[in-house]
N, C-alpha and C positions, 0 to 999 in steps of 0.2 A: 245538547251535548257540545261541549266546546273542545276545539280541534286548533293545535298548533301545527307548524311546520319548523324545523331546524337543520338550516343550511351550514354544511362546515367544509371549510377546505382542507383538507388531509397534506400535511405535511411530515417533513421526517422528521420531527421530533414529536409526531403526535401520538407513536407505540415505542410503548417501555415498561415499565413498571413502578408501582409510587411516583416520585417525582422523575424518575431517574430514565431519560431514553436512551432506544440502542443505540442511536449516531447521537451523540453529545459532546460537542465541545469545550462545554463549563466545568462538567463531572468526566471529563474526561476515564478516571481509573473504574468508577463504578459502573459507566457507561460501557465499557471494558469485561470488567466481569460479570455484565449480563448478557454480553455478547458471547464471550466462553461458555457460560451455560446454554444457551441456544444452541453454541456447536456441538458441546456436551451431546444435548438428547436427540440433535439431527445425526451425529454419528453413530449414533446408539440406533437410530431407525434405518440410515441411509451405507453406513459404514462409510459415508465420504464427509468433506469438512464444507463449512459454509465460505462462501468470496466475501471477508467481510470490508473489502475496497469498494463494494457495489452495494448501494442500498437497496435498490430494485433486485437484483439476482438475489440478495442474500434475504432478504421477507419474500421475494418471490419461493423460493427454496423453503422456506420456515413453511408456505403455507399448501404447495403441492404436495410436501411428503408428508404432512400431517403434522408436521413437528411443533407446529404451533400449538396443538389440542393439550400437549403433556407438558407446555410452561403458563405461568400465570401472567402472559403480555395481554395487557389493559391498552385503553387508550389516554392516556394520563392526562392528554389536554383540553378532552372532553367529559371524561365522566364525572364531573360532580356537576356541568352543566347540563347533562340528561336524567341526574336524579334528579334536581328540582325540576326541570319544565317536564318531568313525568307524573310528578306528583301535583302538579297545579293543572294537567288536563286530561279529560277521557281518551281521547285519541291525540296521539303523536306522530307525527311523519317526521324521517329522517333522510337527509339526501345526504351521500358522504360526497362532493367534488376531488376525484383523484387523477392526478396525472398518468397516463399514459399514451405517449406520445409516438406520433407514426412512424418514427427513427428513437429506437429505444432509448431511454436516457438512466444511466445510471444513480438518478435522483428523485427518477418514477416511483410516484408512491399507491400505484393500485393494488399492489399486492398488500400492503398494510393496511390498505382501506379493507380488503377479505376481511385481515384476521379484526379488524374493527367491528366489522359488523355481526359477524358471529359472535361475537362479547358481547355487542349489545343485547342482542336476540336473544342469549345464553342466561345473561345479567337481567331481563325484561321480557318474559315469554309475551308480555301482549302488543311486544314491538314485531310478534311475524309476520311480514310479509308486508311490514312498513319501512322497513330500510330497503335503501336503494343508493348501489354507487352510480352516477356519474361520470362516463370517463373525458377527460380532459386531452385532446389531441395533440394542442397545440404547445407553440413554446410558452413556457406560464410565464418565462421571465419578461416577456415583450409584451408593454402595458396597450398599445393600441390594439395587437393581437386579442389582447385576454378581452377588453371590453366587448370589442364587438363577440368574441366567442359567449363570453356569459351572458349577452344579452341574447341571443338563442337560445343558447341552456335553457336559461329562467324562463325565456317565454313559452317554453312547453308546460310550464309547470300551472298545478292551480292557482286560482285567485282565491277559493273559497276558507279563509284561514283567519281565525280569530287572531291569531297574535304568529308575524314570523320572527324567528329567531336566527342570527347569521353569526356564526362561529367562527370570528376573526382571528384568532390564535395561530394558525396552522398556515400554512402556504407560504408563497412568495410574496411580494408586496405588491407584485403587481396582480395577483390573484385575489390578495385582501382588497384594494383597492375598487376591482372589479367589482368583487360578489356585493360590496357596501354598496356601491351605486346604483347597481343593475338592481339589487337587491330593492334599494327604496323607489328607483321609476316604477318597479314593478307593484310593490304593496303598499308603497307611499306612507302612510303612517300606524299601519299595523307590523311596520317594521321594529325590530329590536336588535342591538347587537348584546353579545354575551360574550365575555372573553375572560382569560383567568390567566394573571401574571404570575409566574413562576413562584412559590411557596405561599402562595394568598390567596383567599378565596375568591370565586368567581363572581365579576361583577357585571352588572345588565345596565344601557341604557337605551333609550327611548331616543334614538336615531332619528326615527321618521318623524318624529312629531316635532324634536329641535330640528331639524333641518326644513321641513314642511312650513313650522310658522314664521321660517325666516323668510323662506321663498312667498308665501302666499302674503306675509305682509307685505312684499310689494303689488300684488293684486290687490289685495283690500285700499291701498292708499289709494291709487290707480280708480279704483271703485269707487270709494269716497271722494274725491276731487273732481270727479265727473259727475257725483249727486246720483250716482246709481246706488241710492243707499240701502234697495233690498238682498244686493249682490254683497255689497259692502257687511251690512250684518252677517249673511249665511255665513263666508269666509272667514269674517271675525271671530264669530262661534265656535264653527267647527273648528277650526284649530289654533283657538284661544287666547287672541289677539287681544281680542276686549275684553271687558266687563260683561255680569250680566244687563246692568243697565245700559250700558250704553248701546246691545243688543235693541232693548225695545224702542231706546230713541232714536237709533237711524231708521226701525221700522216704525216709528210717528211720524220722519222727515218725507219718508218715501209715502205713504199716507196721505201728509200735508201734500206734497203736488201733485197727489192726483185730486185734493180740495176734497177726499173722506176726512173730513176731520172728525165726526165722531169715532172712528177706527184710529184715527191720529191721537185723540186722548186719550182711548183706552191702551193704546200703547204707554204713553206719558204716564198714564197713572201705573203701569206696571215697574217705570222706570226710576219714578220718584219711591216706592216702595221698594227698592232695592238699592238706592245711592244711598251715596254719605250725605251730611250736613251741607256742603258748601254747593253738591251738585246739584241736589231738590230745590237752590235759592231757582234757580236756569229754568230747570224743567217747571216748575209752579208758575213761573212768566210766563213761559210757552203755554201751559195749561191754560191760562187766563188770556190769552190773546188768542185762542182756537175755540175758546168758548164764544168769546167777544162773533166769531164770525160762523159757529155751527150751528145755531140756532138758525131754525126755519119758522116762526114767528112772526107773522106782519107788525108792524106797527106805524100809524099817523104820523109819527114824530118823522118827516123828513132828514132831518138836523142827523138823525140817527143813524137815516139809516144810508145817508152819505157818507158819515164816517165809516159805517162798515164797511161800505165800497171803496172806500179809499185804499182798506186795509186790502180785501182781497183784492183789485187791482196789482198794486206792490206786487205781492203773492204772484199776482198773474206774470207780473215782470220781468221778475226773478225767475221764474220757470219757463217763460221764454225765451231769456237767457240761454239756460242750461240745453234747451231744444236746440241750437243753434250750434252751441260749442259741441255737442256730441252728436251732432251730424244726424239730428228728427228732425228733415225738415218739413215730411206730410205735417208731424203732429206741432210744428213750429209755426206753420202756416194757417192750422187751427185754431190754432190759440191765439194769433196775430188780430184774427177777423173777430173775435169774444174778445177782445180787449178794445179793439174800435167801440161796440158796441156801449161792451160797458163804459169806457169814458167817456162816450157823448152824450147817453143817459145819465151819467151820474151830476155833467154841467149843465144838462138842461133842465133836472129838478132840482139840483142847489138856485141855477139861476131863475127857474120859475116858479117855483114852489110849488110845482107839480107833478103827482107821482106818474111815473110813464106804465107804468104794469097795469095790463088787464085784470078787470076785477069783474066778480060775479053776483049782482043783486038780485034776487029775485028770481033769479034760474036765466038772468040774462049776460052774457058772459061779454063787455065790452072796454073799450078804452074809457074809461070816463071820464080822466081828469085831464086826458088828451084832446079830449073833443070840447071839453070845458073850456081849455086853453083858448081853444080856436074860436069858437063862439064868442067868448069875450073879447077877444083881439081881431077883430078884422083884418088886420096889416099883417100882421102871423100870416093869415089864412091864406092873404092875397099871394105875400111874399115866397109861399109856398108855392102856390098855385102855379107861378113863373117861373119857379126850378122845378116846373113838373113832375112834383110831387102827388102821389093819387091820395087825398085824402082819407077816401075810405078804404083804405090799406090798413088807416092803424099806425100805430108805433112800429119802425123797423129801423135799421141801419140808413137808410137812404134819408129818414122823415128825421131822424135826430141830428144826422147831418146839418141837413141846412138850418135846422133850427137853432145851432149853435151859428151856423153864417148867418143869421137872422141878428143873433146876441152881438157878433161882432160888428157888423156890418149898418145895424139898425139904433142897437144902445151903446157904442161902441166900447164894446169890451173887446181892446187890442187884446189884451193879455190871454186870450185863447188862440188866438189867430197862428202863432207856431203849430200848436196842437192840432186845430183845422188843417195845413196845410201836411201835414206828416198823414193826416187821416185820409186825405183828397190822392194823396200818392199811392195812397194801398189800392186804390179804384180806378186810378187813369190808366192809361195806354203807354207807356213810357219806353216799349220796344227801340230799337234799333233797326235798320233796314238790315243788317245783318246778323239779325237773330237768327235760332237754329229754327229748318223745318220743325220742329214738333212745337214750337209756340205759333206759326201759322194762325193757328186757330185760337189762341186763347189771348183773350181781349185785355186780360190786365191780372194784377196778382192776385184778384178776388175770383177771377174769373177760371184760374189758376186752381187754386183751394175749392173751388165749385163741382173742374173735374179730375179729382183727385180723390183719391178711397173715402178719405173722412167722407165728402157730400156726394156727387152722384154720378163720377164715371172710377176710371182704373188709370189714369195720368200720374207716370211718375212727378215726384218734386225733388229737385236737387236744389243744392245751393247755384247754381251758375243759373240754374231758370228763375229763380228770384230776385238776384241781385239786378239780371237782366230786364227783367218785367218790373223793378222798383225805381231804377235810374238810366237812362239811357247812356249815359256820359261815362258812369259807372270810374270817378274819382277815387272811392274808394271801398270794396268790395264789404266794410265794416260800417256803410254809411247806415243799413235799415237797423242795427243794434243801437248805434248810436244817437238815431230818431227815437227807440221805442225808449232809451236812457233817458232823452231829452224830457218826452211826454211824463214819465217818471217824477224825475224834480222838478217839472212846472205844477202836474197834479200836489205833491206835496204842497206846495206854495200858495197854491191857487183855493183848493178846495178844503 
């Protein structure tokens, strides 16, 4: 069952008859003699005459002596907007917002909001006991009064309404002003207004939703420029910002860093089936470069599968990046220590033609091309032995280490030796004597990341205990981005 609500402010020209009200300033003479007739059948009931200097006294009058039941006063400036929104829903709610104020005003329209609602009730038997006035206390003409008044109003009212409608025609401007505002904080884009200019028919638009995708496109940029691209989609969607495709493509982006790329192309492929010509050229690249690195696949080819590392590295970069600038630094600090990793593996099987990954023969699950390494090279072995290195450890962070200081230091390949030294920073001590108590105890920014949620205690991580535990000197609080940029464009160069 669908259910609307329609909010209208009652104003004095909102009862009259046809086009024509009883206080009119336009129609002056008609306006006139339908105010004669009103006195007509009030004096006919009361034997007295209506005040018609007072709008409030004289509809007041119209409607206590009954006088209102034996004319035909409509409410001209709403009923042809309650025959359509009655006809397009099972249930109707109606609030009439009328003035009357705690020092009477003779512009108070609650008494014409009565004979209002009895017309509609009269006019629409299945609106009983669905109109409801409103009384309005205060001054309507005082626009900070009215705001904050209707936003009490409204907040008593339901949220549960398919579509609301707010009947701007009638009231003060500072009364229309209100109820359009209060109106859309309150239902946001199930708002509508309806309004009907004098001899023309009534026209509706879609308030909430224009004003909603204005507002919320500044969240969605906001969203998107911080690479928060599952927020960035939701808000684009819901209120229409984008495309369907480009819906599934920030949801591949946001896929892509968490490195799901098969959930990342199946996005892509929903998006390139919904773009034009020029956009599928974009998303087909991106397709074929998430390919290039979703695959879980072994293969002997080295050569190969350095380049894929290359790529996800990048990948890794980039999203370290974005960890930094919007303030994740547990999950920045993670990804800090997996990017060591992978760059020191990736240069020490480019440079030694040796894969570092444990492999399983024969139900025996070991390093083997590692211990191959070692076997063959004595000087490796030794050279290791001296950076106290535990050999039967295996491949870790600690053993790829030095085996790129091996590379530099042994066949001299300077051109890693930056990269070495940016890597040796993430693991030394670099405190200050006036670090804060809570680093006391923590030995370096790996040591950091060790007791921090991601690995094995509850230490928070901010930016200030990083920067502090990365450079002691701390020149320049952008220096660890700057290193992982660095490690960046050498990796391209290099490998």
């Amino acid at each position: 069952m669908n259910k609307a609500l329609f909010l209208s402010n009652v104003g004095n020209r909102d009862l009259g008859y046809g086009e024509v009200a009883l206080f009119d300033n336009k129609n002056i003479e008609k306006s006139k003699k339908l105010r004669e007739k009103c006195n007509k059948t009030y004096n006919e009931i009361t034997e007295k005459y209506l005040n018609s200097k007072s709008f409030f006294e004289f509809t007041g009058e119209l409607y206590l002596s009954g006088a209102h039941e034996k004319l035909d006063l409509e409410p001209i400036l709403i009923k042809d907007k309650i025959k359509i929104i009655c006809e397009l829903y099972d249930e109707l709610n109606i609030k009439l917002l009328a003035t009357m104020q705690d020092n009477s005003h003779d512009q108070d329209t609650y008494y014409s909001a009565e004979i209002i609602k009895e017309w509609l009730i009269r006019k629409y038997p299945k609106l009983e006991g669905n109109v409801e006035i409103i009384k309005v206390n205060k001054n309507p003409s005082d626009y900070a009064v009215m705001l904050e008044e209707y936003s009490k109003l409204l907040s008593r009212l339901d949220d549960h309404y398919d579509d609301v409608y707010l009947g701007i025609t009638g009231g003060t401007p500072a009364q229309i002003s209100s109820l359009i505002i209060n109106g859309i904080l309150k239902w946001e884009t199930k708002t509508k207004i309806l309004y009907k200019p004098q001899g023309k028919k009534p026209q509706e638009n879609d308030i909430g939703k224009i004003l909603f995708k204005k507002f919320k496109n500044e969240d969605y940029n906001a969203y998107k420029e911080s690479e928060m691209y599952l927020l960035a989609s939701e808000v684009g969607k819901e209120h229409e910002i984008i495309e369907d495709w480009e819906y599934h493509k920030l949801r591949a982006l946001h896929f892509k860093n968490l490195f799901d790329f098969e959930q990342a192309i199946d996005e892509l492929n929903e998006a390139f089936n919904k773009a034009n010509i020029e956009n599928r050229r974009d998303i087909r690249r991106e397709i074929e470069l998430l390919r290039k690195l979703e695959s879980d696949e072994s293969t002997n080819d080295l050569k190969e599968t350095t380049e894929k590392y290359k790529l996800l590295i990048n990948l890794l970069i980039d999203s370290i990046e974005s960890k930094w600038k919007n303030g994740d630094y547990v999950d920045f600090v993670g990804r800090l220590f997996r990017l060591e990793e992978a760059v020191l593996k990736t240069i020490v099987e480019k440079e030694f033609n040796k894969s570092m990954d444990k492999k399983n023969i024969n139900g025996d699950s070991r390093f083997y091309e590692y211990e191959e390494l070692l076997n063959e090279n004595p000087d490796i072995k030794d050279y290791l032995t001296k950076k106290k290195v535990k050999i039967d450890k295996g491949v870790n962070r600690h053993s790829l280490f030095h085996l790129v200081g091996y590379l530099i230091e042994n066949k001299g390949l300077e051109k890693y030796k930056k990269i070495h030294n940016i890597m040796d920073k993430l693991n030394k001590n670099n405190k200050t004597k006036k670090a804060p108590k809570k680093l006391e105890k923590v030995e370096s920014l790996a040591d950091l990341r060790n007791k921090s949620i991601i690995a094995h205690g509850f230490m928070g991580v901010s930016k200030k205990n990083i920067i502090e535990l990365y450079n002691e000197d701390k020149p320049n609080e952008n220096e660890i981005i700057e290193d992982i940029r660095l490690v960046k464009k050498l990796i391209n160069i290099f490998i």
